[in-house]
C-alpha positions in Angstrom: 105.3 -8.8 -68.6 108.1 -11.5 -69.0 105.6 -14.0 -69.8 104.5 -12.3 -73.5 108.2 -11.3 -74.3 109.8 -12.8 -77.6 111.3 -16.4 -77.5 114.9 -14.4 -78.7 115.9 -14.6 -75.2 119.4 -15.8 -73.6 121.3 -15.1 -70.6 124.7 -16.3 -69.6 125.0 -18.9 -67.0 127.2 -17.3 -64.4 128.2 -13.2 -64.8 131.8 -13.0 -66.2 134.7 -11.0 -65.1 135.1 -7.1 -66.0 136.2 -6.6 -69.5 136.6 -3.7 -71.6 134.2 -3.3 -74.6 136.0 -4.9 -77.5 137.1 -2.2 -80.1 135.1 -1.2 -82.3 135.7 -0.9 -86.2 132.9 0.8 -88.1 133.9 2.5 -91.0 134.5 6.3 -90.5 131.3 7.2 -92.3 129.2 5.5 -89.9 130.9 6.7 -86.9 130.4 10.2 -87.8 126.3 9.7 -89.5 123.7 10.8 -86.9 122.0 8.3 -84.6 119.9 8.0 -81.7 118.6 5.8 -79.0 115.5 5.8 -76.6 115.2 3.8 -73.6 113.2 3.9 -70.3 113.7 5.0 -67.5 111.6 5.4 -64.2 110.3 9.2 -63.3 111.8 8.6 -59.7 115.5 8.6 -61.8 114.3 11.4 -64.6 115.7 14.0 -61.9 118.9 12.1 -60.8 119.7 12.9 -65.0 119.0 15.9 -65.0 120.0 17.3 -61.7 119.7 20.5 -59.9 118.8 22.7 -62.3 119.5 21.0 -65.3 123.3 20.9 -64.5 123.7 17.0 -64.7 122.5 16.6 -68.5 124.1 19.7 -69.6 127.4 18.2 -67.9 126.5 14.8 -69.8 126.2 16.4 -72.9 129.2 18.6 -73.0 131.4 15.3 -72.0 129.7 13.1 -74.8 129.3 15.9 -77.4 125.9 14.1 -77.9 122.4 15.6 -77.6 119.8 14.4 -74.5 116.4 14.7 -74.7 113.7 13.7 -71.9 110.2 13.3 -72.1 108.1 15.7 -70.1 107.2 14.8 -66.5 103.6 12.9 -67.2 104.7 12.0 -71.1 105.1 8.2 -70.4 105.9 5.3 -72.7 102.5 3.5 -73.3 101.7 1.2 -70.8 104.3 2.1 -68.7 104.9 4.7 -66.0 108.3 5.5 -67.3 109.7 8.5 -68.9 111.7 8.4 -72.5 115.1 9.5 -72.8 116.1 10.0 -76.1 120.2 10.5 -77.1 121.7 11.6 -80.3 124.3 12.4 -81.7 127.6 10.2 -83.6 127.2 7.1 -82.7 130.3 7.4 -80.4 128.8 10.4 -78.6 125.6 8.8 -78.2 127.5 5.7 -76.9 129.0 7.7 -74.1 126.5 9.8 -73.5 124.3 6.6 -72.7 127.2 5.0 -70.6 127.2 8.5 -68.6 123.9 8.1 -67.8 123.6 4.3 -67.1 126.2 4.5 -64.5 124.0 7.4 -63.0 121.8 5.4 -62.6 123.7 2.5 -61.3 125.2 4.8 -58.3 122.1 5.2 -57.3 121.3 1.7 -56.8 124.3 1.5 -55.3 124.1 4.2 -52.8 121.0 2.6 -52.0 122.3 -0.9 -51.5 125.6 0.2 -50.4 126.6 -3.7 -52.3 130.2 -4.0 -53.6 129.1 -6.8 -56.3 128.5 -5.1 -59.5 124.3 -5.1 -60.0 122.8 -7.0 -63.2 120.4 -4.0 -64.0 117.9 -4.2 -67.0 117.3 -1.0 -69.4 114.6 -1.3 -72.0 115.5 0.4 -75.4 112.4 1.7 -77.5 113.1 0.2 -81.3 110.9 0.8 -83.9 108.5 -2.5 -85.1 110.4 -2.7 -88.3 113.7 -2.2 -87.2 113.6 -5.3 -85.1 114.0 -7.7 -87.7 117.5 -6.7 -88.4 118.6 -6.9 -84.7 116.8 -10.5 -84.5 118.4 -11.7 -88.0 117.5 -15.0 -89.9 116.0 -17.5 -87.6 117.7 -15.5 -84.8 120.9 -15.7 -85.2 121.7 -11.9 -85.3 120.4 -11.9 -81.8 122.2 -14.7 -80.7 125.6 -13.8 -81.6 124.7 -10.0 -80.1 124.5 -11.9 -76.7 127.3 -14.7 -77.0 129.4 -11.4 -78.1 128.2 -9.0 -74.8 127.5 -11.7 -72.5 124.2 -9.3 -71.4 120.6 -10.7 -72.1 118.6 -9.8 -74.5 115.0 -10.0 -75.0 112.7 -8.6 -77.8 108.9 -8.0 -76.5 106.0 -9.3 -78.9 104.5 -5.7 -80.7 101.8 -4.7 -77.9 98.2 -4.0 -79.8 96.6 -2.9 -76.8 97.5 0.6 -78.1 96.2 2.1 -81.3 98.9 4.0 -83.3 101.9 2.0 -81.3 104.8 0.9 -83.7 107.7 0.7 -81.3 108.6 -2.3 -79.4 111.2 -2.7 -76.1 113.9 -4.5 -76.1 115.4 -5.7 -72.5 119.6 -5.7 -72.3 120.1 -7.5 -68.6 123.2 -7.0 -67.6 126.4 -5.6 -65.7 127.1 -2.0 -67.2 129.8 -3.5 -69.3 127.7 -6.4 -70.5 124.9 -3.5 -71.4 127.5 -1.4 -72.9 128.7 -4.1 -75.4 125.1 -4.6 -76.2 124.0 -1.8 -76.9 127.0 -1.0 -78.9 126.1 -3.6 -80.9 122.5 -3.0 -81.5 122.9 0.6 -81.8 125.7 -0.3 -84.6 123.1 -2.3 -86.4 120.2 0.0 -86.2 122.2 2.4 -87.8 122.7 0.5 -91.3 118.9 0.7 -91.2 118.1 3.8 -93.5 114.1 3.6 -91.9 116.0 3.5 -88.4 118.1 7.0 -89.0 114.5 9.2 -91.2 112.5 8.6 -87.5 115.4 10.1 -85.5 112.9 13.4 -85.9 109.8 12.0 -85.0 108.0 13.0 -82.0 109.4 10.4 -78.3 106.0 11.1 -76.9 103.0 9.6 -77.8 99.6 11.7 -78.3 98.8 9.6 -81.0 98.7 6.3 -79.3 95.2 5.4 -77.6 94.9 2.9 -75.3 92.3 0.0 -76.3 92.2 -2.6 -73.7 93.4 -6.0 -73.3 92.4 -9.3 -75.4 90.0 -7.5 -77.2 87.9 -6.0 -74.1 88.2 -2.4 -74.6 88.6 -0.1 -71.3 89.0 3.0 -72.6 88.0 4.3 -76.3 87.1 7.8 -77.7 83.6 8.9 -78.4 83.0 11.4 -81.0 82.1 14.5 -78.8 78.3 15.8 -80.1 78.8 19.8 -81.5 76.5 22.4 -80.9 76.7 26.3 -82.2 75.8 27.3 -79.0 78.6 26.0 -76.9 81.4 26.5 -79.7 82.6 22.6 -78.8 84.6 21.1 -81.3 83.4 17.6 -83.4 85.5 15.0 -83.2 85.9 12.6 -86.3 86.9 9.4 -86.7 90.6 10.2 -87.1 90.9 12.9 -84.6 90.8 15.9 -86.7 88.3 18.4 -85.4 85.4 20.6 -87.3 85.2 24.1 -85.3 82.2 26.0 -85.1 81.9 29.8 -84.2 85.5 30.5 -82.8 89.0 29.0 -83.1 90.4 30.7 -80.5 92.4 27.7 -78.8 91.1 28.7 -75.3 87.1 28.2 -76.3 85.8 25.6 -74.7 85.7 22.3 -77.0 85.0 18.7 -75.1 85.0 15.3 -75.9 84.1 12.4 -73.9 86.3 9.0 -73.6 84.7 6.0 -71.4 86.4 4.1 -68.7 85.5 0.9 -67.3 82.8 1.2 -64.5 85.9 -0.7 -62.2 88.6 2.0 -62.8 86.7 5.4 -62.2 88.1 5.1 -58.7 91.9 5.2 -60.1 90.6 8.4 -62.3 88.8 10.0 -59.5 91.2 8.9 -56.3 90.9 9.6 -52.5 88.5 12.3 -51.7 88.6 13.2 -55.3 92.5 14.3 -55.4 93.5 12.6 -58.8 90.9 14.1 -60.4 91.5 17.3 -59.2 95.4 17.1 -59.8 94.5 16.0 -63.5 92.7 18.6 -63.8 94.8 21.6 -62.2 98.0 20.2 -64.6 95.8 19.7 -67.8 93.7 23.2 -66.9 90.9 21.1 -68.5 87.2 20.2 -66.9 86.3 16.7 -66.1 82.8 15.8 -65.6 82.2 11.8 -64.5 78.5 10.3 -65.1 76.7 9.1 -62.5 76.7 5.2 -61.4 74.9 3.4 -63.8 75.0 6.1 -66.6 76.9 4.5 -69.5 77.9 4.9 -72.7 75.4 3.1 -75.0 75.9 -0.5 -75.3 78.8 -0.7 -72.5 79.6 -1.0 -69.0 81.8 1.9 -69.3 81.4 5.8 -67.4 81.5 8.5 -69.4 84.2 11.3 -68.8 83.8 14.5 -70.2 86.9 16.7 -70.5 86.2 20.3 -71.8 88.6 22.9 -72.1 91.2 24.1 -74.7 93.0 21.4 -77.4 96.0 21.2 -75.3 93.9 20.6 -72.3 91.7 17.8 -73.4 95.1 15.9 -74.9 97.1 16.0 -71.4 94.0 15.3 -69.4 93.0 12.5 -71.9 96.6 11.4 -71.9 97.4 11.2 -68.1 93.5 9.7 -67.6 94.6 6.8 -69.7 97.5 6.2 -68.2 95.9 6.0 -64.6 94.0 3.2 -66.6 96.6 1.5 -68.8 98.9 1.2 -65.3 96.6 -0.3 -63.4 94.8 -2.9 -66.2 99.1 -3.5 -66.5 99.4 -4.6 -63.0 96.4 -6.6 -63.1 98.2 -8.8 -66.0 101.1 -8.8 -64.4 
């Protein structure tokens, strides 16, 4: 949504002539320190990376020496319907190793458009909330100079709080693959003087965590503590996710717990003839029971959706159910 993205924004007038990246000169110690970066990138392209059988990221990763990670095929970026792709390694290897799969994705686009003008593409890099301030600097100027430097623009989205539990922002590098390269370079040079920047390298690039909570305050989706009874083993629900069990921990008893969804998006859970539902259902290998019209959750307008099944169950059918909703309420804004 360009409208809501951060005032840090700048693009060059006219796109420049091809030029190398300029050289770079960190020190030796922060050349050879572990790094990473995660950015976007559409599910359509997930399997141009990775290729038949895997054999296009293993290539990738034996040129670049630098490890590459993908986010399983319905793990998508909050609010987005884009898989993660997180690289690390040095952060020469992971510079490559990003350039390798940039200009995969650029032949595509090519191939497609069969164009000989070099394509100003975008790529969104994930950057955690409080890593931002360093790549934005004192009244901006960090920023500024990163795009005078590249020539690509740059712009830093506000942090969303339509998700619970979301501490990552995306920041957009426009460019030719040169202009993205130097950028990058250059953010990725300054995220990695950022000791809080290098300790999440380890934390999990999906997000079960993060619950969708509506837009301007209007909630479309929340959690509602599932009610436990002895006699069908079901699993209570707190406040903070963590479950009590009852009877049996066995993680394929049947536990449930029921999230609502606005009466004016059931149709994008349940789909034509009842297919989504059914496809959420046969991937998750959870239940999912829908009230009736007119049956809502106490005090809103919103269905109630029931998912039963194991732990594992309930959190992918949960998680794909509110993406279905997150993309659409997107598109409305949009």
């Amino acid at each position: 949504m360009e409208s809501t993205e951060s005032s840090y924004v700048s693009s060059p007038e006219a796109p420049r002539k091809r030029s190398p990246p300029p050289p770079k000169s960190p020190t030796s110690d922060s050349m050879e320190k572990p790094t990473y970066i995660r950015f976007l990138v559409s599910n359509a392209a997930a399997g141009s990376v990775i290729g038949k059988g895997g054999s296009t990221i293993t290539d990738f990763q034996s040129q670049s020496g630098a490890r590459i990670q993908l986010s399983r095929n319905q793990e998508f970026f909050p609010g987005t319907t884009d898989r993660i792709i997180m690289i690390s390694g040095a952060i020469n290897e992971t510079l490559k190793a990003v350039e390798l799969v940039l200009s995969k994705l650029l032949s595509e686009i090519h191939a497609e458009e069969g164009d000989d003008v070099e394509p100003r593409t975008k790529v969104r890099l994930i950057v955690p909330n409080s890593s931002c301030g360093g790549i934005i600097g004192k009244a901006g100027s960090t920023i500024k100079s990163f795009i005078e430097e590249s020539q690509a623009g740059i712009k830093i989205s506000p942090q969303d709080n339509n998700y619970y539990g979301l501490n990552d922002r995306l920041v957009t590098v426009t460019g030719t693959l040169d202009e993205q390269m130097r950028a990058i370079d250059l953010i990725l040079s300054k995220l990695a003087e950022d000791p809080y920047y290098s300790q999440s390298m380890n934390a999990p690039f999906s997000y079960p965590g993060v619950y969708f909570s509506g837009f301007h305050g209007m909630p479309y989706t929340h959690v509602l503590p599932s009610v436990a009874t002895v006699a069908h083993n079901s699993m209570n629900y707190g406040p903070n996710g963590a479950g009590g069990k009852f009877q049996n921990n066995k993680e394929d008893r049947s536990n449930s717990v029921t999230i609502g969804v606005a009466d004016g998006h059931i149709g994008l859970v349940v789909g034509r003839g009842g297919r989504t539902i059914m496809e959420i259902s046969q991937v998750s290998g959870a239940r999912i029971k829908i009230s009736d019209r007119g049956d809502f959750m106490s005090g809103t307008s919103d269905r109630k959706v029931t998912i039963s099944g194991s732990q594992r169950a309930i959190r992918a059918a949960e998680s794909m159910i509110m993406q279905k909703v997150a993309y659409a309420s997107e598109r409305v804004m949009d």
